[in-house]
N, C-alpha and C positions, 0 to 999 in steps of 0.2 A: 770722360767718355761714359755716356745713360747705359745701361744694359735694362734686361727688360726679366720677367718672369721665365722663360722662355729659357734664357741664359742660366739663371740658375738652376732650371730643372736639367740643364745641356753639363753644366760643370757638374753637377750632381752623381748623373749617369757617368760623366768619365771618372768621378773621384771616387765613388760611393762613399762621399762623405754628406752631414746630415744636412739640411738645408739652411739654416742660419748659419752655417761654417762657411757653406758656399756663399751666401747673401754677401758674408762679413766680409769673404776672400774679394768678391766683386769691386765692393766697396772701396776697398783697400787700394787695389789697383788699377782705381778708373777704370770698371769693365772689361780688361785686358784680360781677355781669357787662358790665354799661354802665362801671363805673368800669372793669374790667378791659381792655375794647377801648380806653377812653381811655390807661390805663397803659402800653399797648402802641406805641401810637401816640407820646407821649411819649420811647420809650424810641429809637423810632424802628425799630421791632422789624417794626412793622405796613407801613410803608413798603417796608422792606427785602425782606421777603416778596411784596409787589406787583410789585417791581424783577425779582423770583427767574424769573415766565413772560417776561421778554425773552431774545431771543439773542442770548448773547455768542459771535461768531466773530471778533472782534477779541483784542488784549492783548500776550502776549509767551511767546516761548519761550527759558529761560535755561537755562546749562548752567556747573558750579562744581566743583570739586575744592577737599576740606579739605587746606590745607596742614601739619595736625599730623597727620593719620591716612591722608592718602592716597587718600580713600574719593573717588568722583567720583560727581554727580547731573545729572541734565538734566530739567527740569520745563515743563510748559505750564501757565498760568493765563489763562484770557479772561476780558476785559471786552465789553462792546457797541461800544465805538469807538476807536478807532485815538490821538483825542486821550486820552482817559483812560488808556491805556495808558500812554503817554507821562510823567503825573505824576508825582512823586518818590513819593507816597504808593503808588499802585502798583507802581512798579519796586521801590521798600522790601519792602511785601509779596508782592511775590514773590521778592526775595532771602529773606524771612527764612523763605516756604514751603518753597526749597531747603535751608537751613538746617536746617528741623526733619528734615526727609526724610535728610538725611546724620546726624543728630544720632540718630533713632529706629528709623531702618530699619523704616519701616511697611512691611505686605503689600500692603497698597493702599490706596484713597484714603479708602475706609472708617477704614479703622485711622488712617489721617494725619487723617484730621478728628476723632479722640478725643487726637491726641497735643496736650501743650502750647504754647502759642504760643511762640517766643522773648521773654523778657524776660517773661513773664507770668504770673498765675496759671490762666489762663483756655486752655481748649480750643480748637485751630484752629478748629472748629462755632462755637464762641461769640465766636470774636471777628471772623467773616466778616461780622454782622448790623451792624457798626461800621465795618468797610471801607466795607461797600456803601452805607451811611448818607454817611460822610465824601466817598469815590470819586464817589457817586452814579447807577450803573451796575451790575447785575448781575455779579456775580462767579462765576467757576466755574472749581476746581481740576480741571483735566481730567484728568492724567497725569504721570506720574514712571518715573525708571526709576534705581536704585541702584547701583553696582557698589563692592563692597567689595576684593576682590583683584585682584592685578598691578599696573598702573600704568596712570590713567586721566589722560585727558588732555581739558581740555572747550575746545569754540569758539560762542563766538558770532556770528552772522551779521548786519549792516544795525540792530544796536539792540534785536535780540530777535526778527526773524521765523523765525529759523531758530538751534536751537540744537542744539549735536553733540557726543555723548560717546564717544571711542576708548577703547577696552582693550585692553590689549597685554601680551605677556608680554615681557621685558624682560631680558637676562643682562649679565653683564661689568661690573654697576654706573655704566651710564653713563645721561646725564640724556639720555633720550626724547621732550622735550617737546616737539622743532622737530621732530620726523618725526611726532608725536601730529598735531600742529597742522596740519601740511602735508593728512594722511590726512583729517583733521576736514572745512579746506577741502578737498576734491577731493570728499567726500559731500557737504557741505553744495551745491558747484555743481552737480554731476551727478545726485544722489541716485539711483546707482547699484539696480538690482534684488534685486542679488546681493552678497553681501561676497565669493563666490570662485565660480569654475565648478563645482564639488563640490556643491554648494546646487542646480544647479537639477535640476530634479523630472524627471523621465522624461517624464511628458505636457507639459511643455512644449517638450521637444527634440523629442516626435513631430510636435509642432505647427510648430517651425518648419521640421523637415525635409521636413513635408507642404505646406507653404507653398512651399518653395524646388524641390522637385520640382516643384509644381504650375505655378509660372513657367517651369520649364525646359519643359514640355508646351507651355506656348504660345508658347513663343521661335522659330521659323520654324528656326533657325541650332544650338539645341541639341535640339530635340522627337525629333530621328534621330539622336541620338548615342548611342554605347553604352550601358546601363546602370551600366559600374562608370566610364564620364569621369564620368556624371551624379552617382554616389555621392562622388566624387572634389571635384566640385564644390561639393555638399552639406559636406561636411567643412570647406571653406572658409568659406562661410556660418556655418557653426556658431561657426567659430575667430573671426569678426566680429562673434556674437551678443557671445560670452564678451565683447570687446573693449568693447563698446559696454553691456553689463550687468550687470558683475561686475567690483566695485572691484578686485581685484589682479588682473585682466588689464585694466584700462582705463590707456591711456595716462596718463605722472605729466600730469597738467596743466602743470606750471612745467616739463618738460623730457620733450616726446612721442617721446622714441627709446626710453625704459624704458619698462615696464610700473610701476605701483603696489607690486607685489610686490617687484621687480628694485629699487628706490630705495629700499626700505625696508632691503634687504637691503645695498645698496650704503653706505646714509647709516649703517648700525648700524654694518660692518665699518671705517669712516673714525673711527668713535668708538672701536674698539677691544672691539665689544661685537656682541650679536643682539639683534632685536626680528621676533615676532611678531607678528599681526594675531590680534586674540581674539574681539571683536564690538565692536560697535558702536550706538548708538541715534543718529536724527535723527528730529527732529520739525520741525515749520512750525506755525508759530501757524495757528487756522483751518482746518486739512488737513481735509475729510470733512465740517466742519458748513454745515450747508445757511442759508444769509445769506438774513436778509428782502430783497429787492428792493425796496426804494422808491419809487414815481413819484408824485414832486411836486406836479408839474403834476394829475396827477387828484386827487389829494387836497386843492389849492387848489380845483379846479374844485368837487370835493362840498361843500368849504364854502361856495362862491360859492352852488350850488345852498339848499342849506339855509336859508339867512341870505332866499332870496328869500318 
């Protein structure tokens, strides 16, 4: 039996499955549209797609450097909960996500979802319908970010909530990985605003200078002081914004008499070598997505209701 375009945009709507799922399902069953939903269903195709309107703001965020190429990645994938996350099956696949992403250097997540699986013949898009079947949990490739030159250095934070990728440029051929590591953790605790005072914006310095004036106005003890103590003071403030939000002037954590910068520069020159700060990525499983709130209790009571 021929089915037409028509048909598959018709199965599509009742499965909300993707379009070559439907094309394939059609195919399969000479056009039989009843067979087709059944096929899909089977395949576990149809489920998967049902799974697809939950939110995942749970999962992990990983971060990996190839030790033949150098290349370093940091990846988020969510699941719906925190246990799922946790499985081997998931933590798999999202190694093997980082994996393609250093292996293919997609532009984004577009592109990663046409690259091949690892170990497969099948497309990331085509083998997510098999996770989320296995997983049982909506899956969603959120975010990646690649860095191919200098030397990358990755840390993971608590198991996956937080994972961090330093780039550094690197001289004198010495191994950077404990000063990587160190910079990694201090983002990862702080998650700093700024990686350097240079970074920040002109309207945000007006902003805080306009702040820190605006306190001096109400200070009983500084409101009548000169204009250029009050400027004087402002400078100060500023020097504590930088301190408090801008990684190479924030205190090292493991040793608060240097600056970030000062330890990097210190710990390179002990090695016989320099290391630069180049950028950086940190991610947090979860950052920004808005989590269903759950309450229990009403939702037993509406069944209590119902059932009456």
């Amino acid at each position: 039996m021929a089915f037409t375009a028509q048909d598959v945009k018709t199965l599509r709507e009742m499965t909300n499955v993707g379009m070559m799922d439907c094309k394939k399902a059609l195919t399969e069953t000479d056009g039989d549209m009843d067979k087709a939903v059944e096929w899909l269903r089977e395949k576990g195709l149809a489920k998967a797609a049902k799974k697809a309107g939950r939110i995942a703001a749970e999962g992990m965020a990983y971060a990996t450097v190839c030790p033949e190429c150098g290349a370093g990645v940091v990846v988020e994938v969510n699941s719906e909960t925190d246990f799922a996350a946790k499985s081997d099956v998931f933590v798999q696949f999202v190694k093997d996500i980082a994996h393609c992403v250093l292996v293919n250097d997609p532009a984004d997540v577009d592109a990663l979802m046409a690259c091949k699986y690892p170990g497969s013949e099948l497309t990331v898009a085509e083998t997510m319908p098999e996770k989320v079947m296995v997983i049982g949990e909506n899956l969603q490739i959120r975010r990646f970010r690649r860095y191919g030159e200098n030397t990358s250095v990755a840390y993971v934070h608590a198991g996956g909530k937080i994972g961090v990728l330093v780039n550094l440029a690197v001289e004198g051929g010495i191994d950077a990985t404990e000063i990587g590591k160190d910079v990694a953790m201090q983002i990862a605790a702080l998650n700093p605003r700024f990686w350097d005072k240079s970074q920040v914006t002109p309207d945000v310095l007006e902003e805080e200078k306009k702040v820190a004036l605006a306190l001096m106005d109400n200070d009983p003890k500084m409101a009548s002081k000169p204009q250029a103590v009050k400027e004087k003071v402002v400078m100060g403030k500023l020097n504590k914004f930088y301190e408090e939000n801008c990684l190479l002037q924030q205190p090292f954590v493991k040793d608060g008499s240097m600056s970030v910068e000062k330890y990097m520069a210190s710990a390179a020159k002990a090695l016989g070598g320099s290391v630069k700060f180049v950028d950086a990525v940190r991610f947090e499983k979860g950052e920004g997505i808005e989590k269903k709130q759950e309450d229990f209790a009403a939702e037993v009571a509406a069944q209590m209701n119902m059932g009456k």
